[in-house]
Structures are given as C-alpha cells and as structure tokens.
N, CA and C of each residue as an Amber inpcrd file, in Angstrom:
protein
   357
 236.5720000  58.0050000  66.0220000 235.7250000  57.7430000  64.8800000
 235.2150000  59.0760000  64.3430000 234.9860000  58.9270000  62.8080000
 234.7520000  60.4390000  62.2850000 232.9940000  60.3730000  62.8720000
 232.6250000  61.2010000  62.6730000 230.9510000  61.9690000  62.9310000
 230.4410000  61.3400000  61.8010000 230.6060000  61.5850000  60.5720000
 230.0790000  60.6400000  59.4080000 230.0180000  59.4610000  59.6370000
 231.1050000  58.7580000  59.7890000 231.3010000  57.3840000  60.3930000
 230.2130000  57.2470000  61.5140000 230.1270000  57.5650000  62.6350000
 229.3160000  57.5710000  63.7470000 227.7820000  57.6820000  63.6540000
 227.7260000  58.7920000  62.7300000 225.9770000  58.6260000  62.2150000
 225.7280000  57.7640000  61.6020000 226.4450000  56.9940000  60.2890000
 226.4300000  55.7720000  59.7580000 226.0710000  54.5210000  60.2250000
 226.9290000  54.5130000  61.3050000 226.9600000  53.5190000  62.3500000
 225.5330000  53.1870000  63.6310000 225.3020000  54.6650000  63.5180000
 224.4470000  54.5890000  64.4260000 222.5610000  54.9410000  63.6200000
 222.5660000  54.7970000  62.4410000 221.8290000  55.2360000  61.4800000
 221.4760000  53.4090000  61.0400000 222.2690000  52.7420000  60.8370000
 222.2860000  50.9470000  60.6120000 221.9530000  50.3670000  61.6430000
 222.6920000  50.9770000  63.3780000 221.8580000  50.0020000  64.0500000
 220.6280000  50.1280000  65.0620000 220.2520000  52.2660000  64.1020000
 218.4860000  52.1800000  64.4500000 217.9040000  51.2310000  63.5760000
 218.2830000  51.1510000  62.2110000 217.5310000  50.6130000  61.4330000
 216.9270000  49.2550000  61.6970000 218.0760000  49.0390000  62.4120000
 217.9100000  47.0770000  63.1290000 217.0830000  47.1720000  63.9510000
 217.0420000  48.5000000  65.2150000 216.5690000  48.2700000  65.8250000
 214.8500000  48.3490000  65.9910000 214.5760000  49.3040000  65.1310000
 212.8590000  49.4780000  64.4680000 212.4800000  48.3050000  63.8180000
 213.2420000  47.6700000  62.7420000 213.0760000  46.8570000  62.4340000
 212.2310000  45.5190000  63.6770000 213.1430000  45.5350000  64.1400000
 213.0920000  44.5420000  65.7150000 211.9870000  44.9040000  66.1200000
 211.5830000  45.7300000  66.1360000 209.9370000  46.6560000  67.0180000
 208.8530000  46.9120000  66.2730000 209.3540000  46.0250000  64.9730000
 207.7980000  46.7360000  64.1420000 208.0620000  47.3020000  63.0820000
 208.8320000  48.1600000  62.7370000 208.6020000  49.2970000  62.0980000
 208.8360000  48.5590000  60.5660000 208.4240000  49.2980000  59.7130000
 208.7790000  48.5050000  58.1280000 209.2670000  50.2640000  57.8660000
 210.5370000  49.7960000  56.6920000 211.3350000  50.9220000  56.8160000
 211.0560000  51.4550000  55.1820000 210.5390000  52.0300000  54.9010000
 210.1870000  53.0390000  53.3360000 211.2060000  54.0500000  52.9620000
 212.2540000  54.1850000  53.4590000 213.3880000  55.2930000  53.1570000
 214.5380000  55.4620000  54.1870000 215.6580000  56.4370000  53.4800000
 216.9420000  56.3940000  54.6290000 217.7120000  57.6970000  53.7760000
 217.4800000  58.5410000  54.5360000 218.4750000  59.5440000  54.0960000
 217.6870000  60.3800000  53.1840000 216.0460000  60.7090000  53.3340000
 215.7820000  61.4990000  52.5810000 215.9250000  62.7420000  52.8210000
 216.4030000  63.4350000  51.2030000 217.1380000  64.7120000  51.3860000
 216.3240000  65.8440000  50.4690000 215.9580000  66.7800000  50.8470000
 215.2540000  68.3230000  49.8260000 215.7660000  69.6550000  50.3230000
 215.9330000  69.9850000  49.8180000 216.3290000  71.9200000  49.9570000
 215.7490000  72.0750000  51.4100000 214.9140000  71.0340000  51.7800000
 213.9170000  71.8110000  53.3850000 214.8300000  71.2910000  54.4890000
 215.9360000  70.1950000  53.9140000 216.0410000  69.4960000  55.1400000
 216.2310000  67.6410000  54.8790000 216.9540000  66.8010000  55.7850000
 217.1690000  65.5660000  55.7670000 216.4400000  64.9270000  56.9030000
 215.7060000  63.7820000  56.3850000 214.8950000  62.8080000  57.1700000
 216.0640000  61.7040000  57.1500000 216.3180000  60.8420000  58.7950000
 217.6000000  59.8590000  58.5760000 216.1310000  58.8600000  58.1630000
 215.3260000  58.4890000  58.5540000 214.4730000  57.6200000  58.5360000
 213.2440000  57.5160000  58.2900000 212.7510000  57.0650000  56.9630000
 211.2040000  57.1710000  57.3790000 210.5530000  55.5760000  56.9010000
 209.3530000  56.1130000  58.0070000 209.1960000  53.8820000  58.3110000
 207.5460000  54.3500000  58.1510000 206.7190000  53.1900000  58.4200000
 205.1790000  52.9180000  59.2860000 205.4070000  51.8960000  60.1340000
 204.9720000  52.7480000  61.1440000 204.6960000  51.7150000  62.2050000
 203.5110000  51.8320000  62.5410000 202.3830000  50.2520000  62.4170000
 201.3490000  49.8740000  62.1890000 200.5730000  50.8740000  61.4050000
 199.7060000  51.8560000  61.1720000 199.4520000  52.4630000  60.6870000
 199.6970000  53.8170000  60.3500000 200.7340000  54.3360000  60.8490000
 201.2200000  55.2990000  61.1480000 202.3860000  55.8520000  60.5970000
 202.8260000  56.9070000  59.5760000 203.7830000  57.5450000  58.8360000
 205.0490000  57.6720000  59.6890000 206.2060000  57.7470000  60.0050000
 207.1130000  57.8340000  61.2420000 207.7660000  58.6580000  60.5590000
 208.7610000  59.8980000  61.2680000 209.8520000  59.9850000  60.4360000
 210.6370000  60.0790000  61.0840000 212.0640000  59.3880000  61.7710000
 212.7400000  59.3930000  62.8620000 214.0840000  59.6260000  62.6870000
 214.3390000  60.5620000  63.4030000 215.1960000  61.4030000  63.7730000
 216.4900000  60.3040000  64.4740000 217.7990000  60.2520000  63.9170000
 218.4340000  59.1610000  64.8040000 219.6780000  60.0280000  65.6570000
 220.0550000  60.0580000  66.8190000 221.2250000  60.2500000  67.3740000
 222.0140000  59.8400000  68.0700000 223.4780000  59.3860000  67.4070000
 224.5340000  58.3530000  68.4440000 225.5970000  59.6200000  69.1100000
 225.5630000  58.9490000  70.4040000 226.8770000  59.7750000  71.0450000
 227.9180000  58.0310000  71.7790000 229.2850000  58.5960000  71.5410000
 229.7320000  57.4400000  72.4540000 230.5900000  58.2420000  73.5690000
 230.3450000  59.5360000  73.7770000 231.1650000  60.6290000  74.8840000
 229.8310000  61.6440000  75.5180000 229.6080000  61.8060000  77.0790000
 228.6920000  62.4990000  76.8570000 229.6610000  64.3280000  77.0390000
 230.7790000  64.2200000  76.5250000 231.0820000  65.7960000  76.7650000
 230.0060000  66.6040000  75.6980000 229.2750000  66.0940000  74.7310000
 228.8770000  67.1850000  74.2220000 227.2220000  66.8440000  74.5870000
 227.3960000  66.0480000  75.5870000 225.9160000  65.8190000  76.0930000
 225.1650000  64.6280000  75.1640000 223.8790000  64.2690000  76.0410000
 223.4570000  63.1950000  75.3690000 222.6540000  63.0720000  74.4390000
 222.5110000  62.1560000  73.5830000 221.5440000  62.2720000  72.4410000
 220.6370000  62.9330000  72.2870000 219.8430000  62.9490000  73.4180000
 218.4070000  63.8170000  72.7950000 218.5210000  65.2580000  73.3380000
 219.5960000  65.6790000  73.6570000 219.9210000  67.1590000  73.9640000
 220.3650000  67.7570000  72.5860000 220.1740000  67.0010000  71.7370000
 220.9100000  67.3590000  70.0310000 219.9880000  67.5240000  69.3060000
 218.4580000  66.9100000  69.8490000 217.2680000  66.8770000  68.7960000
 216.6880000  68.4440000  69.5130000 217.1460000  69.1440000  68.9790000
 216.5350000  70.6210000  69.3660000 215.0680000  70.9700000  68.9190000
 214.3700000  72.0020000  69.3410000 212.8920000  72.4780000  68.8710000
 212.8860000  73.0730000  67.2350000 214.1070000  73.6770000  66.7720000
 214.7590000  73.7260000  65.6480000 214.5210000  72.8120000  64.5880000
 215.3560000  71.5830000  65.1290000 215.4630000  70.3870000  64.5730000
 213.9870000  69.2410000  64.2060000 213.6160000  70.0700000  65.2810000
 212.1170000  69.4510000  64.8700000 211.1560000  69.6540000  64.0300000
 211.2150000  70.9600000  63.8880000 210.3710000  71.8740000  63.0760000
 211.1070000  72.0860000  61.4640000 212.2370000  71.7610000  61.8340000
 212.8060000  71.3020000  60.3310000 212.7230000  70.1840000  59.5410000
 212.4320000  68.7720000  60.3800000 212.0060000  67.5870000  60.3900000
 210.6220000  67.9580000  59.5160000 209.9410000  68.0980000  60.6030000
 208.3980000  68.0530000  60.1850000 207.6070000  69.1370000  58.7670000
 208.9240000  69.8840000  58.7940000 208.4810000  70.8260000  57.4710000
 209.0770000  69.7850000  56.1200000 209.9000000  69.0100000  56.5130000
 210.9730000  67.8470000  55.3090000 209.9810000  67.1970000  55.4390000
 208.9910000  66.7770000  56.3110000 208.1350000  65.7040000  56.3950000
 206.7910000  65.7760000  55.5780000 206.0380000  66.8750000  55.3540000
 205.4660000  67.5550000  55.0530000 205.5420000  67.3910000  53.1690000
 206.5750000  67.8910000  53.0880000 207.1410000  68.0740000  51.9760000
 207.2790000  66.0560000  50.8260000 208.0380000  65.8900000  52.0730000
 207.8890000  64.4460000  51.4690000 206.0890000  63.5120000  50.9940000
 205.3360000  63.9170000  52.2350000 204.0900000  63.6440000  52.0950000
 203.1040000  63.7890000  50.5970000 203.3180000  65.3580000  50.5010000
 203.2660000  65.8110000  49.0460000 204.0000000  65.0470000  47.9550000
 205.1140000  64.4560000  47.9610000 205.1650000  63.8180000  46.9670000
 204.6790000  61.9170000  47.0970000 204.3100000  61.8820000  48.2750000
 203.9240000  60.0950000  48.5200000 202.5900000  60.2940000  49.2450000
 201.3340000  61.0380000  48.2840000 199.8830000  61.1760000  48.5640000
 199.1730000  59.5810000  48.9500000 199.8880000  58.7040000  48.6830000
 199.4650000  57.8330000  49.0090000 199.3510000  56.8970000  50.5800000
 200.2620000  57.4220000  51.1950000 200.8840000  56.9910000  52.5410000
 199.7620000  56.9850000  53.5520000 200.2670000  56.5900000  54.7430000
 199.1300000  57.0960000  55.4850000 198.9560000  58.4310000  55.9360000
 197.9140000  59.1230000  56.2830000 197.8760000  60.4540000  56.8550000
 197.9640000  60.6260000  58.4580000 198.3000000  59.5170000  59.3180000
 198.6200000  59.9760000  60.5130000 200.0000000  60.1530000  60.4750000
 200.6760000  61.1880000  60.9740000 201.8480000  61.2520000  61.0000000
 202.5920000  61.0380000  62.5320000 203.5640000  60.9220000  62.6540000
 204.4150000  60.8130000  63.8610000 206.2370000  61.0760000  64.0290000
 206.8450000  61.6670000  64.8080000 207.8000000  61.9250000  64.6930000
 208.6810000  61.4230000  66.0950000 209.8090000  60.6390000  65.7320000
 210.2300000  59.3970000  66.6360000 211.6090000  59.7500000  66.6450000
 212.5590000  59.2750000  68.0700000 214.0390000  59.5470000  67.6190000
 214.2280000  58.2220000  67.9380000 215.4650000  57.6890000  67.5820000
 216.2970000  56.4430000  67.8360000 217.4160000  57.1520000  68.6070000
 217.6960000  56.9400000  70.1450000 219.0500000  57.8130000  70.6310000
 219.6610000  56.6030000  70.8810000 221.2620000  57.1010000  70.4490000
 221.9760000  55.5440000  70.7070000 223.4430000  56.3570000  71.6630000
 223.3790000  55.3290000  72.3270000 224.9320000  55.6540000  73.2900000
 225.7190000  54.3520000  72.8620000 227.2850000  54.5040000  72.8850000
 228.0380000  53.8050000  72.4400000 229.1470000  53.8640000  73.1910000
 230.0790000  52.7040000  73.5480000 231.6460000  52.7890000  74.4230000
 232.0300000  52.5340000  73.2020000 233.5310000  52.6170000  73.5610000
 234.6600000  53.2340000  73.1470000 235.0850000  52.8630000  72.4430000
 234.6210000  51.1130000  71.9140000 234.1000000  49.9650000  71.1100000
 233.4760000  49.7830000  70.1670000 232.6460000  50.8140000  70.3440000
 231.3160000  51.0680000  69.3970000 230.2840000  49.8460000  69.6710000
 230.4240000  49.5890000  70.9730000 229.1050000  48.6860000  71.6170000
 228.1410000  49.2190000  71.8060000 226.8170000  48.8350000  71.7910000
 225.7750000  49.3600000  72.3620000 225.6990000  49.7850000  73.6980000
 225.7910000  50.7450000  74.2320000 225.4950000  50.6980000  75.8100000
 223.8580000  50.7790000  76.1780000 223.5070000  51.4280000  75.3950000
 221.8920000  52.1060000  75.4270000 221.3550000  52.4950000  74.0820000
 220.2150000  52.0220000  73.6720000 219.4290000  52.1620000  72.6110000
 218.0240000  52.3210000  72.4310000 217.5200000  53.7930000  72.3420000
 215.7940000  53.6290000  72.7210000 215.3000000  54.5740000  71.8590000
 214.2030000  54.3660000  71.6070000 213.0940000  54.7420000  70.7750000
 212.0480000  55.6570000  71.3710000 212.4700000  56.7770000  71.3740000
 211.4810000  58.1460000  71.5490000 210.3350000  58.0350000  70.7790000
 208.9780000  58.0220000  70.9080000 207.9970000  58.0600000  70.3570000
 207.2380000  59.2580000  70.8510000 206.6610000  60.1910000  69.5830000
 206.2260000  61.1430000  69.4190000 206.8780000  62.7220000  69.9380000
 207.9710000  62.7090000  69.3070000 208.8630000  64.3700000  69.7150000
 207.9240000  64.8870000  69.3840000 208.0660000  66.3400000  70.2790000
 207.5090000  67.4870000  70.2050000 207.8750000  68.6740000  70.0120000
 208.1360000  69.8360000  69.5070000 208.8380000  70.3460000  69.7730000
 208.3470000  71.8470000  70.5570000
C-alpha cells in the first residue's frame, strides 16, 4: 500500500475512532506555511489537535516513534496559528495522537489514543 494511501486509511479510521470516544471533529487536514494538523476536534471542553500515525510493518518502528519532539513543536506552532484565526474556540488546548497498527489486511491490530504529547 502507498504511504498516502496508508495515512488516508489510517486518518478515517482515527476519525471513527474519536468519534467513538467523544471527540466532535471541527477539521481534517488543516494546512499553513507552519505546518499540517491531520485532526482537529473538542473533546468536552477542550481544543485537541491530533496527530495520527498508522504503521502495518514495525521495520521502521512503531507509531509513536514517528511523532518526534520536532513534530510536536511543529504541531503546536500550526496550532497556535490556527487558534488566531478561530478566536472563538476554546482556550484550553491539548495535543493527542491516534497510533494505529495494521496486518497485512489492513485490519486493525491496535488502535489508541495518546492524550496529551509532550514534547
């Protein structure tokens, strides 16, 4: 499966899966010169912006070995940025991953919800 394909894939069935947990979903794929948010939701009162990663091989290691300190701080500066233009939102913020593992099938093997990355 291509990598496009695979984030796609695995980008639809975080979406299900927040969904399932709460989350009400306000965006997908927001994009600015700073950087791409795959997700941004509230969950209960709270701004989210979540970071999603599918692997279905662990040779290049597992999902959350991909959400780097980098990656975070690039997040949260896109996040930032987005805020400024949606003054209305809430002001607690939070930053969440969806890591998804997948066989060979493109089954779920494992699907979980990181709450509050740090970087």
């Amino acid at each position: 499966m291509k990598t496009k394909n695979l984030g796609q894939l695995g980008e639809n069935l975080a979406l299900q899966h927040l969904k399932n947990n709460g989350y009400r979903i306000l965006n997908r794929n927001f994009s600015s010169k700073l950087g791409e948010i795959d997700i941004i939701a509230i969950d209960s009162s709270t701004l989210v912006f979540v970071e999603v990663k599918t692997r279905w091989s662990s040779s290049f290691g597992s999902p959350e070995e991909a959400i780097t300190p980098w990656k975070i701080r690039k997040i949260i500066k896109t996040g930032e940025y987005f805020c400024l233009l949606h003054p209305r939102l809430p002001k607690d913020l939070r930053l969440d991953a969806v890591v998804i593992d997948l066989d060979n099938e493109d089954k779920i093997k494992r699907i979980e919800i990181i709450k509050n990355l740090t970087g």
